[in-house]
C-alpha positions, 0 to 999 in steps of 0.5 A: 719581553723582559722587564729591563728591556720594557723598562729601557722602553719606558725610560726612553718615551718618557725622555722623548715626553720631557724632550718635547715638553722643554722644547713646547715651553721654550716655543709655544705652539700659539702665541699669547692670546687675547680675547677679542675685545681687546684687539678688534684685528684677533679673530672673532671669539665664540663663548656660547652656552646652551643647556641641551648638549644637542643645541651646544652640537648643532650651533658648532656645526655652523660655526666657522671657527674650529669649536668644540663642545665642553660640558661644565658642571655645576658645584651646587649638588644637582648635576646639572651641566651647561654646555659650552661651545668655544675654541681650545685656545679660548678656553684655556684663556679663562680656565687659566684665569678662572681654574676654580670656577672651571674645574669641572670642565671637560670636552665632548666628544661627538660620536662619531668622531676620531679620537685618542685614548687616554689613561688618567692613572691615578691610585692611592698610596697609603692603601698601596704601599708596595705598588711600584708606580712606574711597573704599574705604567709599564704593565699597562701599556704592555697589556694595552699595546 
């Protein structure tokens, strides 16, 4: 495969990327969400922590909500992590809201469980002044796929 062709390639997933973010913005997946609280018709919210990652596993298994296991981790310098059973759509509720206490927040996933690769590519440019970003994108996902 020659360059211009992988190239083209490149240009045309990356148009269908923006395509499809435009069209999300335009119309939400979900509509605005509110907790709870504020709405006693909005469906019951699930915000639960644990400090075992095996108790944060078993209490979603017996909710009825579609949940999901992140790990927070503290800034204090010890490591610690507390587990945090919710929906997606909760989460980014209060990630939004509170970004900095939430930034070291990830999801778990079970091990068993069906997932998706996904490359976070990331380098740093003063030490890397001839790299050519999108070649690099590009070499990667022809040697991937």
């Amino acid at each position: 495969m020659s360059i211009g062709s992988t190239k083209r390639k490149w240009e045309e997933k990356l148009k269908n990327v923006e395509e499809l973010a435009s069209c999300y913005k335009r119309r939400p997946l979900c509509s605005s969400y509110k907790p709870k609280l504020s709405n006693p018709l909005q469906p019951s919210s699930v915000w639960k922590l644990f400090y075992r990652q095996t108790h944060a596993f078993n209490f979603a298994k017996t909710c009825k909500e579609d949940v999901h296991v992140f790990a927070l981790e503290k800034c204090d310098g010890n490591n610690q992590r507390l587990y945090l059973v919710t929906t997606y759509t909760e989460l980014w509720f209060y990630y939004c809201k509170h970004e900095t206490k939430l930034k070291h927040c990830y999801e778990i996933i079970p091990e068993t469980a069906v997932c998706k690769l996904y490359f976070d590519l990331e380098f740093y440019k003063p030490t890397n002044q001839g790299a050519i970003a999108n070649q690099m994108v590009a070499d990667l996902i022809k040697v991937t796929f």
